[in-house]
C-alpha positions as CSV (number, residue, x, y, z in Angstrom):
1,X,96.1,-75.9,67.9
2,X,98.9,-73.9,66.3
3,X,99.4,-70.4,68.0
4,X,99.2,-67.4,65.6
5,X,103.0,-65.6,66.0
6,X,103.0,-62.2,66.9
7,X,105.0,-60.8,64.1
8,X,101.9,-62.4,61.5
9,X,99.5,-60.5,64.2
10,X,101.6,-57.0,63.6
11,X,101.6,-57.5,59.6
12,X,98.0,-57.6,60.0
13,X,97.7,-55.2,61.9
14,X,99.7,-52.9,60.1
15,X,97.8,-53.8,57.0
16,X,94.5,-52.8,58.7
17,X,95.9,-49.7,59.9
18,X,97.5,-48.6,56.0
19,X,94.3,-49.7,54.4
20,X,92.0,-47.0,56.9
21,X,94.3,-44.7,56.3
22,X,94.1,-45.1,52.6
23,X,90.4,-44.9,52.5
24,X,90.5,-41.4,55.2
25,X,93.0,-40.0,52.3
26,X,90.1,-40.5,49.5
27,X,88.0,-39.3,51.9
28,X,90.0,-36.4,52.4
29,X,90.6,-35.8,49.1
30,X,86.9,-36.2,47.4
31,X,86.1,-33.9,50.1
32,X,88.7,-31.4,49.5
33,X,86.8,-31.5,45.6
34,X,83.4,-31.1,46.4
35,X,84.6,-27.9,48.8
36,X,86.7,-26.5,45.7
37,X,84.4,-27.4,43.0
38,X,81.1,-28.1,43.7
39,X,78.5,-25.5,42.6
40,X,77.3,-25.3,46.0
41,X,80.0,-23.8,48.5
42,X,78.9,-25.2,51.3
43,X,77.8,-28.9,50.4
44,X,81.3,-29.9,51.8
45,X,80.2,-29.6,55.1
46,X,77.6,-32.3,54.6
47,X,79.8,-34.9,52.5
48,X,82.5,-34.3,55.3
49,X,79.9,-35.1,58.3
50,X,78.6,-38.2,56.3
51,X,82.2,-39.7,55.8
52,X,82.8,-38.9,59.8
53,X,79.7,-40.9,60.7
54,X,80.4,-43.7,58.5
55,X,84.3,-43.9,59.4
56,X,82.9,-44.3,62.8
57,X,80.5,-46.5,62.0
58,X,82.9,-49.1,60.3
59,X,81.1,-49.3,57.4
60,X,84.0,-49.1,55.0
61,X,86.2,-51.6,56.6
62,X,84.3,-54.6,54.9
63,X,84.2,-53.0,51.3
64,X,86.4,-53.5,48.7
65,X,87.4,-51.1,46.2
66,X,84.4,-51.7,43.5
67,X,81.9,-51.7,46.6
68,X,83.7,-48.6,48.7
69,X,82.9,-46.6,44.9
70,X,79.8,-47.6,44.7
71,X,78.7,-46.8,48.3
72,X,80.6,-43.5,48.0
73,X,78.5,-42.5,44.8
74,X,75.0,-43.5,46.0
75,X,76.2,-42.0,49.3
76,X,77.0,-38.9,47.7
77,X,74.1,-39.0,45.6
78,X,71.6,-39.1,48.8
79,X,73.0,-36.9,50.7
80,X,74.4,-33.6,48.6
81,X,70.9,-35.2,46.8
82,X,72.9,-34.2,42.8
83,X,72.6,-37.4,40.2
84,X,75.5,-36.3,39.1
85,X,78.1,-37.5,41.5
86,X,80.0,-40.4,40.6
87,X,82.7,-42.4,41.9
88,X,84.5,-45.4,40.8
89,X,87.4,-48.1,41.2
90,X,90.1,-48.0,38.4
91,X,92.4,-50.9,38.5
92,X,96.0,-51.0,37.8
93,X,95.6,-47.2,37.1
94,X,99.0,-45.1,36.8
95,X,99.1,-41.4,36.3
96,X,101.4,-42.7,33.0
97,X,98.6,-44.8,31.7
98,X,96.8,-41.3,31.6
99,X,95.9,-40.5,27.7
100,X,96.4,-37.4,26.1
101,X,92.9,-35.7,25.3
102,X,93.5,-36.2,22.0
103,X,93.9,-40.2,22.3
104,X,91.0,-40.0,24.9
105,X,88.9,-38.1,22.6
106,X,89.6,-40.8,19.8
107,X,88.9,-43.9,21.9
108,X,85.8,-42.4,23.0
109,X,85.0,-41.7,19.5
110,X,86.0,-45.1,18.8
111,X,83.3,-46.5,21.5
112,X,80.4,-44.5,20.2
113,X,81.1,-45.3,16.7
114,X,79.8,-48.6,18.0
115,X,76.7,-47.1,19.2
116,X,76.4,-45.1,15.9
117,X,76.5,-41.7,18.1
118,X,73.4,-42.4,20.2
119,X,71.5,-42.7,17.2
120,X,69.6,-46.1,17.8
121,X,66.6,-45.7,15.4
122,X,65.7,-43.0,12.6
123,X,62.1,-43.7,10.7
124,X,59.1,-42.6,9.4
125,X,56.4,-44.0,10.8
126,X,53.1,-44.2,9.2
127,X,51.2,-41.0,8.5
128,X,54.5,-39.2,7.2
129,X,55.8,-39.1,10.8
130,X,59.9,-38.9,11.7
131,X,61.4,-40.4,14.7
132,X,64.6,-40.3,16.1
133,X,65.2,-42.6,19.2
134,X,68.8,-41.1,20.4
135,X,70.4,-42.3,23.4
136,X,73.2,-40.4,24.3
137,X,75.4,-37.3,23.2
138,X,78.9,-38.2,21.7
139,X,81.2,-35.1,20.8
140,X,80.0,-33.0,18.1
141,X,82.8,-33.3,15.8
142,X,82.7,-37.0,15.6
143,X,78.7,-37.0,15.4
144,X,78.2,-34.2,13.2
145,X,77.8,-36.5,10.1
146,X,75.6,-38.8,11.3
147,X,72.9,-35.9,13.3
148,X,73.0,-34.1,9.6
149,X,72.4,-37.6,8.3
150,X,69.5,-38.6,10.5
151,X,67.8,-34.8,10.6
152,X,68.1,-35.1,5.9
153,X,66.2,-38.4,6.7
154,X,63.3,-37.0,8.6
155,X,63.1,-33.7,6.3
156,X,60.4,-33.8,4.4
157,X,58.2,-35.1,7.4
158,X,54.9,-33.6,8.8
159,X,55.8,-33.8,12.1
160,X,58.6,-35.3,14.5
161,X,58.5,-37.5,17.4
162,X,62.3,-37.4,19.4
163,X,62.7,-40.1,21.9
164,X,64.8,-39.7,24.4
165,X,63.1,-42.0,26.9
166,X,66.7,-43.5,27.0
167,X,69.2,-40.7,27.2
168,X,71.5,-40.5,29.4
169,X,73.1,-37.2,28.6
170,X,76.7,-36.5,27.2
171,X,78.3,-33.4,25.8
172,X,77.1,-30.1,25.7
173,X,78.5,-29.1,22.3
174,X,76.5,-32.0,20.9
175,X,73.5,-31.0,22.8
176,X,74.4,-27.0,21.8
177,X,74.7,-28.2,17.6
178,X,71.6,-30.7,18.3
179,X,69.5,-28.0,19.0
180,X,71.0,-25.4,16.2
181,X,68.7,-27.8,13.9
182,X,65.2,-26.4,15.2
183,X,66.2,-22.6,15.6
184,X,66.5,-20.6,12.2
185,X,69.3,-18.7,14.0
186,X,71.8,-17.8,16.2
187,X,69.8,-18.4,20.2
188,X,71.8,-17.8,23.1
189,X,70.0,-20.5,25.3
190,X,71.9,-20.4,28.4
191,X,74.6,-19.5,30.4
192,X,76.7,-21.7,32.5
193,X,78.9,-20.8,35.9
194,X,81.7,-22.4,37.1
195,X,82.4,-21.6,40.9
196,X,85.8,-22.4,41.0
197,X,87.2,-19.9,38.8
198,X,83.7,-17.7,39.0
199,X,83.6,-17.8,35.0
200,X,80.4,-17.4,33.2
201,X,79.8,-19.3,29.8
202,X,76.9,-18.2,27.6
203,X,76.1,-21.2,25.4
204,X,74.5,-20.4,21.9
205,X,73.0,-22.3,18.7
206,X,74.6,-22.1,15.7
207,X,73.6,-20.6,12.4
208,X,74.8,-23.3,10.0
209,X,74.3,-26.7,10.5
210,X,75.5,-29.3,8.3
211,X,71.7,-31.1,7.5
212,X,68.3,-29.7,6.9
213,X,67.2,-28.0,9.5
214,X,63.5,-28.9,10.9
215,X,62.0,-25.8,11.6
216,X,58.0,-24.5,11.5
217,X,56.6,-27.8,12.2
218,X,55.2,-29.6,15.0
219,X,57.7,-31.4,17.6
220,X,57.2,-34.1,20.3
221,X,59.7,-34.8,23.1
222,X,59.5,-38.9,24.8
223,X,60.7,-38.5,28.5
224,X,60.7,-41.2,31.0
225,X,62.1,-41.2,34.6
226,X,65.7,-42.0,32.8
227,X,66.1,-38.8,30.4
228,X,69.1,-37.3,32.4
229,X,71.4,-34.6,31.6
230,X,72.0,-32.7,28.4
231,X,68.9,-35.4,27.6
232,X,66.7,-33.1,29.3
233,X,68.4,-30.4,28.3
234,X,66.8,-31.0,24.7
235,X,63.5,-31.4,25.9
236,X,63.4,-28.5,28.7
237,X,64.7,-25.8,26.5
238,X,62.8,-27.0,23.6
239,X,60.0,-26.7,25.4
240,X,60.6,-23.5,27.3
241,X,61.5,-22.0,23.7
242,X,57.5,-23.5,22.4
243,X,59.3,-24.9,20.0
244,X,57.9,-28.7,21.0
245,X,55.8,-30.3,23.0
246,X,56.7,-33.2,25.9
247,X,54.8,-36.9,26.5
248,X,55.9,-38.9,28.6
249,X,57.3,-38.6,32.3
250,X,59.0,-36.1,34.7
251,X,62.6,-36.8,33.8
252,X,65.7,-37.4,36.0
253,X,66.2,-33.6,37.4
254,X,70.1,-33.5,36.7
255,X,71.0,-29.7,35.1
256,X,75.1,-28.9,36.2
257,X,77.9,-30.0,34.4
258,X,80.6,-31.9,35.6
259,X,84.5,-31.7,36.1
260,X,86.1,-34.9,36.0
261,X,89.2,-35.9,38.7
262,X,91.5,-38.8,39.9
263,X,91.6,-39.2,43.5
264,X,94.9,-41.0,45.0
265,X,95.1,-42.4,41.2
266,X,93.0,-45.0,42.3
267,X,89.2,-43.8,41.7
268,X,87.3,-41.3,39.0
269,X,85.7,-38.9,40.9
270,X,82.7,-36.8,39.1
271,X,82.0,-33.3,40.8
272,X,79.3,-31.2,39.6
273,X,81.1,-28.3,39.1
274,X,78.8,-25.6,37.1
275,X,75.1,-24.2,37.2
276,X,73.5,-23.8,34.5
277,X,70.8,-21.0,33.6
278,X,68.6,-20.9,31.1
279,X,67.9,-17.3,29.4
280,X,64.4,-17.6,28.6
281,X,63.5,-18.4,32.1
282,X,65.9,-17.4,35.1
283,X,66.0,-21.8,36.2
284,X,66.8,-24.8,35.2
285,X,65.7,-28.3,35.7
286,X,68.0,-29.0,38.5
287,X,66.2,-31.4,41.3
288,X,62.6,-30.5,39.4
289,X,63.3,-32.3,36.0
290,X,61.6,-31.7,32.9
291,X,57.5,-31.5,33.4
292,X,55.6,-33.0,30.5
293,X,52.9,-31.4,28.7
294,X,51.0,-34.3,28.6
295,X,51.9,-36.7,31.2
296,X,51.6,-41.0,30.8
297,X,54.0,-43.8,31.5
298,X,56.8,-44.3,29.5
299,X,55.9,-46.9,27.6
300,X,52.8,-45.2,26.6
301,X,54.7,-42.5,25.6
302,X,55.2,-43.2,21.2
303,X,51.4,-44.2,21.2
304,X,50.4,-41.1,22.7
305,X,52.2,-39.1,20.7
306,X,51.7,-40.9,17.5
307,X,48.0,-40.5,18.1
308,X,48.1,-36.8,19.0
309,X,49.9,-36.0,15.8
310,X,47.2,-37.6,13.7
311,X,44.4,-36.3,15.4
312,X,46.2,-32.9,14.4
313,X,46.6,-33.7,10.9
314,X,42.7,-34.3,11.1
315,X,42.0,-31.0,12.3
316,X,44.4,-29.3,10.2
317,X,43.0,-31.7,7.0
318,X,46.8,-31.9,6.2
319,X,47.0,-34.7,3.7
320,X,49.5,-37.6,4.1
321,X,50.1,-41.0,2.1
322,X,46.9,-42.6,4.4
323,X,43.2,-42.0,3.7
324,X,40.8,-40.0,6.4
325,X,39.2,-43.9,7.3
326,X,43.0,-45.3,7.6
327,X,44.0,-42.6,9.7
328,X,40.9,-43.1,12.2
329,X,41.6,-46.8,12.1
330,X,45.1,-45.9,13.2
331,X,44.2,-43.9,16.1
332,X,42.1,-46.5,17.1
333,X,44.8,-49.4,17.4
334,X,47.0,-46.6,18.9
335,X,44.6,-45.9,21.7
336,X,43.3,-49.7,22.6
C-alpha cells in the first residue's frame, strides 16, 4: 500500500481550510445585506444564528456551489419566512463581465421578447368574453406595445377574465401601467419604503395609456397557489379598489420589493429590501396572500368564472352572439 506524503495531506488540508473560509465570507457577507437592507431591521439576527448552527453542523462542507445556493435560499426562505429571498451560483462570473444597465435592460428585453412579454394567450371566449392568460411582468417600455395590443383585442368585450394562475411577478412599472388600463385616472395606489435610505415611494396609475382602456365592466382575477409578486399585486389592489372580482386560490403571499447584489462575485443574492403599503387599506398581502372571492382549485378556476359571468349576463338579459338555450347549455358543460 502506497503511503499518502505529507505535503499532498497539507495541500488538502489547506484546500479544506480556504474553501470554509470562502463559504464563512458569503456567509458574512449575505448577512451583512439582510442587516443593511432587509425591511425588517432585525431579521439579521436570525439568518446569522442559522448560518452559526449550520457551520457547526457541517452541513455546507459537502455542497457544492449550485447546492450551497440552493440550500441558502430555501434556508433563508424558512426561516426570515419571505419568498422573496434568493440566492444563486454564477459561474465564471467577473465584476468585468458585469453589463451596463442599459445592455442588461436589452438582453432582458431580448429574453421576454421570446415569451411575448408574459402575454401567453389573448381571446374571446364564447359569450363575448376576453381573456388574457399573462405570465409575468417584463419592463414597461419594452411591453407597452404588446399590453395596448392585447387590452385593443379584448375592447369591445362584455366582460374580462385575467389569468394569472401562472405569474410569477416582475416589474413594478409594468404592474403600475398594467393597472392604468382599469382606472379612468390618475390613482395613487400605494406607497413603497425602502429602509436603507428610509425613502418613501408613492406609486400611481397613469392617465394615458397607450390602448383602450377597460373600464365600467365586470372583471375576474385567476389565482392559484403560484400567483406571486407584482402578480398579486394586480389581483389584490384590483380587488381592494372593487374594481374585480377573484376565483381561484389564496396566492403565494410575497408583497416587498427587492434589491439585487453580488456576493464575493461568485453568487446573486436577492434581499427584500422595501414594504409596500397599499393606500386604500393601511396592508398588504405580505405572508397573507391574496384571498379569493370565490374560492376553488386552480384548475377549476376559468370554468368558474366562465360560468359566473354567464349566469350574470342572464340576470342582466345582456345580449351576446349566443341564444338564452345556448348560454344555459354552456353553463351546463361548464359546471359538469
Amino acid at each position: 500500500m502506497k503511503k499518502i506524503g505529507i505535503g499532498f495531506c497539507f495541500f488538502i488540508s489547506l484546500f479544506v481550510a480556504a474553501q470554509k473560509n470562502d463559504v464563512q465570507a458569503v456567509l458574512s457577507d449575505i448577512t451583512k445585506k439582510v442587516k443593511d437592507y432587509y425591511i425588517d431591521k432585525d431579521a439579521f439576527k436570525k439568518v446569522d444564528s442559522l448560518f452559526q448552527d449550520e457551520l457547526k453542523k457541517g452541513t455546507f462542507n459537502p455542497l457544492n456551489k449550485n447546492d450551497f445556493a440552493a440550500f441558502l435560499t430555501q434556508k433563508l426562505r424558512t426561516t426570515v419566512k419571505d419568498e422573496h429571498f434568493f440566492v444563486k451560483y454564477l459561474e465564471n462570473y467577473t465584476p468585468e463581465q458585469r453589463m451596463s444597465e442599459k445592455e442588461e435592460e436589452a438582453l432582458n428585453n431580448d429574453h421576454n421578447r421570446l415569451e411575448n412579454f408574459g402575454f401567453e394567450t389573448v381571446q374571446r371566449l364564447p359569450g363575448n368574453i376576453g381573456y388574457i392568460n399573462y405570465k409575468g411582468f417584463a419592463s414597461p417600455a419594452a411591453s407597452e406595445k404588446t399590453l395596448a395590443a392585447a387590452m385593443d383585442f379584448v375592447a369591445n368585450t362584455h366582460a374580462l377574465i385575467i389569468d394569472l394562475r401562472e405569474n410569477g411577478g416582475g416589474e413594478n412599472g409594468m404592474l403600475l401601467l398594467f393597472l392604468s388600463y382599469f382606472f379612468d385616472q390618475k390613482t395613487d395606489l400605494y406607497t413603497t419604503y425602502f429602509r436603507h435610505d428610509h425613502k418613501t415611494v408613492i406609486n400611481s396609475t397613469q392617465t394615458k395609456v397607450t390602448g383602450q382602456k377597460y373600464l365600467h365592466k365586470k372583471i375576474y382575477i385567476l389565482t392559484s397557489k403560484k400567483t406571486f409578486s407584482a402578480g398579486e399585486g394586480v389581483a389584490y389592489f384590483l380587488q381592494q379598489n372593487k374594481l374585480a372580482e377573484v376565483i381561484g386560490e389564496t396566492t403565494g403571499g410575497a408583497a416587498n420589493p427587492v434589491d439585487h447584489f453580488m456576493v464575493r462575485n461568485q453568487y446573486l443574492l436577492l434581499v427584500p429590501a422595501g414594504k409596500i403599503t397599499a393606500l386604500a387599506t393601511g396592508k398588504n398581502w405580505e405572508h397573507i396572500g391574496v384571498i379569493p372571492d370565490q374560492k376553488v382549485k386552480s384548475e377549476d378556476a376559468l370554468k368558474t368564472a366562465h360560468s359566473v359571468i354567464l349566469k350574470n349576463f342572464l340576470i342582466t338579459g345582456t345580449k351576446t352572439e349566443l341564444t338564452l338555450p345556448e348560454i344555459k347549455n354552456l353553463i351546463n358543460k361548464l359546471e359538469q
